[in-house]
matplotlib code that plots the C-alpha trace (Angstrom):
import matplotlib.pyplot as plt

x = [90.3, 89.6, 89.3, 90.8, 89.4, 91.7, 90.0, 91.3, 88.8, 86.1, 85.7, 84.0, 80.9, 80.2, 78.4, 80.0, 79.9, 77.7, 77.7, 74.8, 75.1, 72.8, 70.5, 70.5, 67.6, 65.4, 63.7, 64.3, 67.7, 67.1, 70.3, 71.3, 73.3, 76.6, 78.8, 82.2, 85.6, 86.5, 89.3, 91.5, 91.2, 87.8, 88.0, 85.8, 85.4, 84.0, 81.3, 82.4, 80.2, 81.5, 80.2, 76.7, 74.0, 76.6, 76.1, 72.3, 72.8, 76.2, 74.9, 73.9, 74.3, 71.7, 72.7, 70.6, 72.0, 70.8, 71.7, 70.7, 68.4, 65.0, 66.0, 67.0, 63.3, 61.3, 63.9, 64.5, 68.1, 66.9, 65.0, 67.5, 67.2, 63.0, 63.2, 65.8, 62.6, 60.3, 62.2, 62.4, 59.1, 58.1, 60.7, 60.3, 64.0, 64.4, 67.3, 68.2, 72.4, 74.7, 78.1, 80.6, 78.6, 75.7, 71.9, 72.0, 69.6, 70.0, 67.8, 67.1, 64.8, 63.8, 66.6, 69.2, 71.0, 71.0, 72.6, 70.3, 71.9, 71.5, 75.1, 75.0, 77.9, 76.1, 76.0, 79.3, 81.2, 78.7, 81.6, 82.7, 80.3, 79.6, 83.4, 83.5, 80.8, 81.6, 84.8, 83.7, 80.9, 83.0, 80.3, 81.4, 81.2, 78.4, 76.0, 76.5, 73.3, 73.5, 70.4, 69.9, 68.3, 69.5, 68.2, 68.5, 65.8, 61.9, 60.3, 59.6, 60.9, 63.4, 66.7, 68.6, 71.3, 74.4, 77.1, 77.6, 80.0, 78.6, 76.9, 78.2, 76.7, 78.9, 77.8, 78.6, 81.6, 82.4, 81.8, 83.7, 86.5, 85.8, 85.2, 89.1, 87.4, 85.4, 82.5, 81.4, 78.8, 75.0, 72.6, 69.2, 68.5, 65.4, 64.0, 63.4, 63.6, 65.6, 65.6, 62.7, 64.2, 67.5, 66.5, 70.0, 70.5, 71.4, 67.8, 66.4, 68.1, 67.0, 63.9, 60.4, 58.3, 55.1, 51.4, 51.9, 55.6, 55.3, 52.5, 55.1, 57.5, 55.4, 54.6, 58.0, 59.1, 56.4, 57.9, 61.7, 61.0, 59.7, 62.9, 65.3, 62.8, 63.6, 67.1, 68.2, 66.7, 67.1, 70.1, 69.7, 67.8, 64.7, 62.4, 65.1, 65.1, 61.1, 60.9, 63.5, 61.3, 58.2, 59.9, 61.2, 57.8, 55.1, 55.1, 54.2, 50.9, 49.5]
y = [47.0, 43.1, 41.3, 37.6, 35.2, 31.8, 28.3, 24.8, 22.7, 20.6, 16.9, 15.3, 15.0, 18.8, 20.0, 22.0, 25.6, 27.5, 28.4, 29.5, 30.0, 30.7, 27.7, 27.5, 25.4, 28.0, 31.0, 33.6, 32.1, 31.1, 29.8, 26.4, 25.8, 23.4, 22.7, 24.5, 23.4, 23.8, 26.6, 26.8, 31.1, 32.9, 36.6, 38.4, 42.1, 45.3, 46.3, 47.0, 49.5, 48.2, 45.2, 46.4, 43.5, 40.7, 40.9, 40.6, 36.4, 36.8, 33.9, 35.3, 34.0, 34.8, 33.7, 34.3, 34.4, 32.6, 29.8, 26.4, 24.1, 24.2, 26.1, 29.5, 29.1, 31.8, 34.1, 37.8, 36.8, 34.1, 36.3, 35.9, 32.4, 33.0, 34.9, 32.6, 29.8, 32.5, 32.9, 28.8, 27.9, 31.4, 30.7, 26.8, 25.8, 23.0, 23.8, 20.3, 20.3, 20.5, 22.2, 24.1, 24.2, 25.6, 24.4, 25.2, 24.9, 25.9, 27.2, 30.5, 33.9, 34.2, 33.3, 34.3, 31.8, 31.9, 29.2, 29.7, 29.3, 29.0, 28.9, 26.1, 26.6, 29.3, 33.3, 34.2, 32.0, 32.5, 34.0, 30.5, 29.2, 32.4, 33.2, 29.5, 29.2, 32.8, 31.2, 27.8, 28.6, 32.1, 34.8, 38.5, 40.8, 42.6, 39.1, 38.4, 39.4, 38.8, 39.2, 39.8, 41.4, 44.8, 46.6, 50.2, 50.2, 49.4, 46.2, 44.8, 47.9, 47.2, 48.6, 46.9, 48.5, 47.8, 47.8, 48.8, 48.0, 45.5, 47.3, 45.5, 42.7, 39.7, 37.3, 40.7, 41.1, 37.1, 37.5, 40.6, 39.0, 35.6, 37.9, 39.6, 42.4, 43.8, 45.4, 45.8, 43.4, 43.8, 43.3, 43.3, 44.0, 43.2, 45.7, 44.0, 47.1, 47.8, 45.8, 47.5, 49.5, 47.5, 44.5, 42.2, 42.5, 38.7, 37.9, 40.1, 38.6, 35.2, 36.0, 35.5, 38.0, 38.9, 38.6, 42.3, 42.0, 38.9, 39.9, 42.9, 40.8, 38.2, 41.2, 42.5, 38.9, 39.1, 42.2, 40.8, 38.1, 40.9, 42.8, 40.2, 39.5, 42.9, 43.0, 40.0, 40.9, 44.4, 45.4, 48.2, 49.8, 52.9, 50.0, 49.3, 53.2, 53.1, 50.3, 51.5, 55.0, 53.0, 50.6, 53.7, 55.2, 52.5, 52.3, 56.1, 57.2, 60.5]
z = [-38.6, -37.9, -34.5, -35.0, -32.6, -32.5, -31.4, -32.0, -34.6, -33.0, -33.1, -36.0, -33.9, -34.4, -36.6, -40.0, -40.2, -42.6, -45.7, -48.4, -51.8, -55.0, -55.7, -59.6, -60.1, -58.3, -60.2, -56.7, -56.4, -52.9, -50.5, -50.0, -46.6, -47.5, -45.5, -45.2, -44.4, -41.2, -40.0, -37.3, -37.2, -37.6, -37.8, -36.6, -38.9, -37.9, -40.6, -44.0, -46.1, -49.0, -49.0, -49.7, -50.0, -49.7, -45.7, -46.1, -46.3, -43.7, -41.0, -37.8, -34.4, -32.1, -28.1, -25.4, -22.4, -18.9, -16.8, -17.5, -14.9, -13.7, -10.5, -13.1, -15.3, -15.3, -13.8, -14.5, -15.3, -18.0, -20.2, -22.5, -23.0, -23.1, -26.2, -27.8, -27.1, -28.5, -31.8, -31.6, -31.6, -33.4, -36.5, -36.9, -35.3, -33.0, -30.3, -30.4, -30.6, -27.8, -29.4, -27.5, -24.1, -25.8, -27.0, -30.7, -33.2, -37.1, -39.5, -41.4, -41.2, -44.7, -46.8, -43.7, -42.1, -38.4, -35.1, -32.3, -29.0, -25.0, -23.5, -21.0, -18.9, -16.7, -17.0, -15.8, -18.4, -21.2, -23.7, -23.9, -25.7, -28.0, -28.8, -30.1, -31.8, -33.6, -34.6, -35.9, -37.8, -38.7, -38.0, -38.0, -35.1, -36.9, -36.8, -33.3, -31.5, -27.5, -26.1, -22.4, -19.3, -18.1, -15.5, -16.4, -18.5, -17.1, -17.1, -20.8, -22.7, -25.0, -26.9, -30.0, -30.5, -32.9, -30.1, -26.5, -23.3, -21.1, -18.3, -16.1, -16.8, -16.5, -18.9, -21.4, -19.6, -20.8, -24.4, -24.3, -22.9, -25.6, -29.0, -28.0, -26.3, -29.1, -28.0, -31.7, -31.7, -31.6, -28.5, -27.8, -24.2, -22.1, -19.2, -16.0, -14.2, -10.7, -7.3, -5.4, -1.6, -0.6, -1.7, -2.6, -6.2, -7.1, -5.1, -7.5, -10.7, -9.4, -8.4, -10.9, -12.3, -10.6, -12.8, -14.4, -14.8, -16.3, -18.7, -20.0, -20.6, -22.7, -24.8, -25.0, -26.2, -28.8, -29.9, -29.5, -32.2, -34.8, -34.1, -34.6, -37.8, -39.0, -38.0, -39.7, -42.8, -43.2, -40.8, -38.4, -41.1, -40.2, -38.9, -35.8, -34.9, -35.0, -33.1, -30.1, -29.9, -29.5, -27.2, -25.0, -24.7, -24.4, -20.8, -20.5, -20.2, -21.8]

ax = plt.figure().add_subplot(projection="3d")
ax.plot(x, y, z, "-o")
ax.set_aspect("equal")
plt.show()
């Protein structure tokens, strides 16, 4: 079954999309990025079992998701784009490209290729930026990994998960609607826990952590970039189920 996603080729200023290959003149055969020609039609597959260790060295696309500006740092809704700086400075890659209304930065986990990115065009229209990006640089469903804050589960516990609806959560709901609503795609989402009495959900989303939530999260971001570490590399192998049981019981006290 395969999702096609359809986007017109960008200007000459962008840059090309990925590809690696086997270095010959290197004893571990390790992957050289070239450049690929461009395409007007990425498609976007569901994951193929087949393909065995082929999709190890797939590029990912890791996207964040937040909303740009001083005014948003810090936020509970920007978590997102926190652990996309986390697994910047943590990995080595400067998020220093504007492309399809997104910060981007490229490098590799290992021998993995991945495009870092923190859509700029605000939460609600955050598919724009990944659907485009997923197209140009022609990334599967399975390598898409939004990461983002959901308040069903508590403050800094996490879940990775290989696919999922959206939660309600409308910058989901926008990359939904931007990968041809396929849900099939992974997502690593951040606790940051549930408006306290009546208190206005969007104040909530908007509002920063206190000292202790804010010290959970910092180690749940810690944790994140290990994850994605593991994920890219491995796949949603034994490690991922480990770490979502730890994750779903580190906050409870024997």
């Amino acid at each position: 079954m395969l999702g096609a996603i359809s986007f017109p080729i960008p200007s000459s200023s962008f840059l090309p999309p990925l590809t690696s290959i086997p270095n010959p003149n290197s004893a571990r055969g390790r992957l050289l990025l070239l450049p690929a020609k461009p395409s007007r039609r990425a498609v976007a597959s569901l994951p193929d079992p087949s393909e065995g260790a082929k999709v190890e060295y797939t590029p990912w696309l890791i996207a964040g998701l937040g909303n740009p500006g001083n005014k948003y740092h810090g936020t509970r809704h920007n978590v997102g784009f926190e652990m996309i700086d986390r697994i910047s400075r943590d990995v080595g890659i400067s998020l220093n490209t504007i492309q399809s209304k997104a910060l981007i930065g490229i490098g590799a986990i290992g021998e993995v290729p991945i495009l870092l990115a923190k859509p700029q065009a605000y939460m609600n229209y955050t598919g724009e930026s990944v659907g485009a990006l997923a197209a140009y640089y022609q990334v599967p469903l399975r390598h898409i990994l939004l990461i983002y804050d959901d308040m069903s589960l508590p403050n800094g516990v996490m879940r990775l998960q290989p696919k999922g609806g959206h939660g309600h959560h409308n910058g989901v709901k926008s990359a939904v609607e931007h990968l041809d609503g396929c849900r099939n795609f992974p997502r690593l989402c951040i606790g940051i826990g549930n408006p306290p009495g009546k208190m206005d959900m969007r104040a909530f989303l908007l509002q920063k952590f206190s000292a202790e939530e804010r010290e959970q999260v910092d180690a749940a971001l810690d944790q994140g970039v290990e994850a994605v570490r593991t994920l890219v590399i491995k796949g949603f192998s034994s490690s991922i189920d480990r770490f979502n049981l730890v994750q779903k019981y580190k906050h409870h006290k024997v």
